[in-house]
C-alpha positions in Angstrom: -23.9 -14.4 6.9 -24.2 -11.2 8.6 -22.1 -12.7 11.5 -19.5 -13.0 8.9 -19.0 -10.4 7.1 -18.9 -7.8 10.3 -16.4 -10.0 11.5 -14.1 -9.8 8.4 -14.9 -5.6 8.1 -13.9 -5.5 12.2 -10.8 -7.4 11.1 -9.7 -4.9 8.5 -11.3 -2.0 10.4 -8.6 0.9 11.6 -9.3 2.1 15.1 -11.2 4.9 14.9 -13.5 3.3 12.7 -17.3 2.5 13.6 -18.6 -1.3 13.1 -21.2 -2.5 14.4 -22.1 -5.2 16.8 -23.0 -8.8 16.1 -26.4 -9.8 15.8 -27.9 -11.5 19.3 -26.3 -14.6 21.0 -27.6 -14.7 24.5 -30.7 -13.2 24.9 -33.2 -10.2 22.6 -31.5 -7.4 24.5 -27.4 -8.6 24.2 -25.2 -8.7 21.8 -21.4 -9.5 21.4 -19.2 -6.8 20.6 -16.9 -7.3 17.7 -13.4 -6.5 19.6 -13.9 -8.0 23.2 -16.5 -10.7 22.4 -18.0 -9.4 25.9 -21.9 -9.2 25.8 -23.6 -5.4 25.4 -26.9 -3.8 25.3 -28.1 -3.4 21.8 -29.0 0.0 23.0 -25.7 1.0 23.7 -23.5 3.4 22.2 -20.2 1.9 22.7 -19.1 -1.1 24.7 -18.5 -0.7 28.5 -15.6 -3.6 28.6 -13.3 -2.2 25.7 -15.1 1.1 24.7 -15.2 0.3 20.9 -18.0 2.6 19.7 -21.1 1.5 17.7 -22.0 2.8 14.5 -24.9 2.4 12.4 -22.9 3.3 9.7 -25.2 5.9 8.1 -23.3 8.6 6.9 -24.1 11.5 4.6 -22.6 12.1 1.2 -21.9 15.2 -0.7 -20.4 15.4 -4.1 -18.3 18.5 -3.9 -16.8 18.1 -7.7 -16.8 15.6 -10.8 -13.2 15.6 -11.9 -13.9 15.1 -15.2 -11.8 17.4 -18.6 -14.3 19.1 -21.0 -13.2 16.7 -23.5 -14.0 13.6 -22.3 -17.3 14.9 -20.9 -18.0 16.3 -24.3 -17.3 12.3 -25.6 -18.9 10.9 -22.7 -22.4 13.4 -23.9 -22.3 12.4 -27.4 -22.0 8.6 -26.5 -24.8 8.9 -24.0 -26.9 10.9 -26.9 -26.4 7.8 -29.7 -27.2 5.2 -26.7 -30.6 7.0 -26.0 -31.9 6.8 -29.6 -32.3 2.7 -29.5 -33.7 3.4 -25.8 -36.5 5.6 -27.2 -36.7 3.5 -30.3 -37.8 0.5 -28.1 -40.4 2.8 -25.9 -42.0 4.2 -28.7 -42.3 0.0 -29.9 -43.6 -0.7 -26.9 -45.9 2.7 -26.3 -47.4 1.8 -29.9 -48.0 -2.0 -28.6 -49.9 -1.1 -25.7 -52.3 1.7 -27.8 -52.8 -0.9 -30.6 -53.8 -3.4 -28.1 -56.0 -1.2 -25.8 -58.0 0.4 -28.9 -58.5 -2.9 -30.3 -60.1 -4.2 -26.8 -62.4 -0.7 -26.8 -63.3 -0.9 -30.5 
């Protein structure tokens, strides 16, 4: 499965992009790399027969901004307000639930 889907990301990867290798084939220390099929170090940084780099595809995020108009976050609030009221409805249920069933047992 894993096999698999690097193979169909390397196939629609552009060239400066970073996938990483295929799992093991020939022995706990080798693997085959993705472009040349020739067998690397799973401690390597890149491939010594084509030079395709290996990533571990961790990269950082940062939200700069949230596009969103005043209006439609305004909406989007309100709509998020009404949806937590049957949320906290079922809570307090549940909360109640628990107390009635733990004071009973400690009665």
């Amino acid at each position: 499965m894993y096999a698999k889907a690097i193979a169909a990301r390397s196939a629609i990867a552009e060239p400066g992009e970073q996938v990483a290798p295929k799992p093991p084939l020939k022995g706990a220390d080798l693997w085959e790399c993705v472009d040349c099929a020739g067998l690397v170090s799973h401690k390597a940084v890149a491939c010594p027969h084509c030079g395709r780099p290996f990533g571990r595809g961790v990269h950082p995020v940062s939200v700069v901004d949230v596009g969103m108009p005043f209006v439609s976050m305004v909406v989007f609030l309100i709509k998020w307000a009404l949806a937590a009221i049957p949320a906290a409805l079922i809570i307090g249920v549940l909360y109640g639930a628990v107390l009635m069933l733990v004071g009973s047992v400690f009665r």
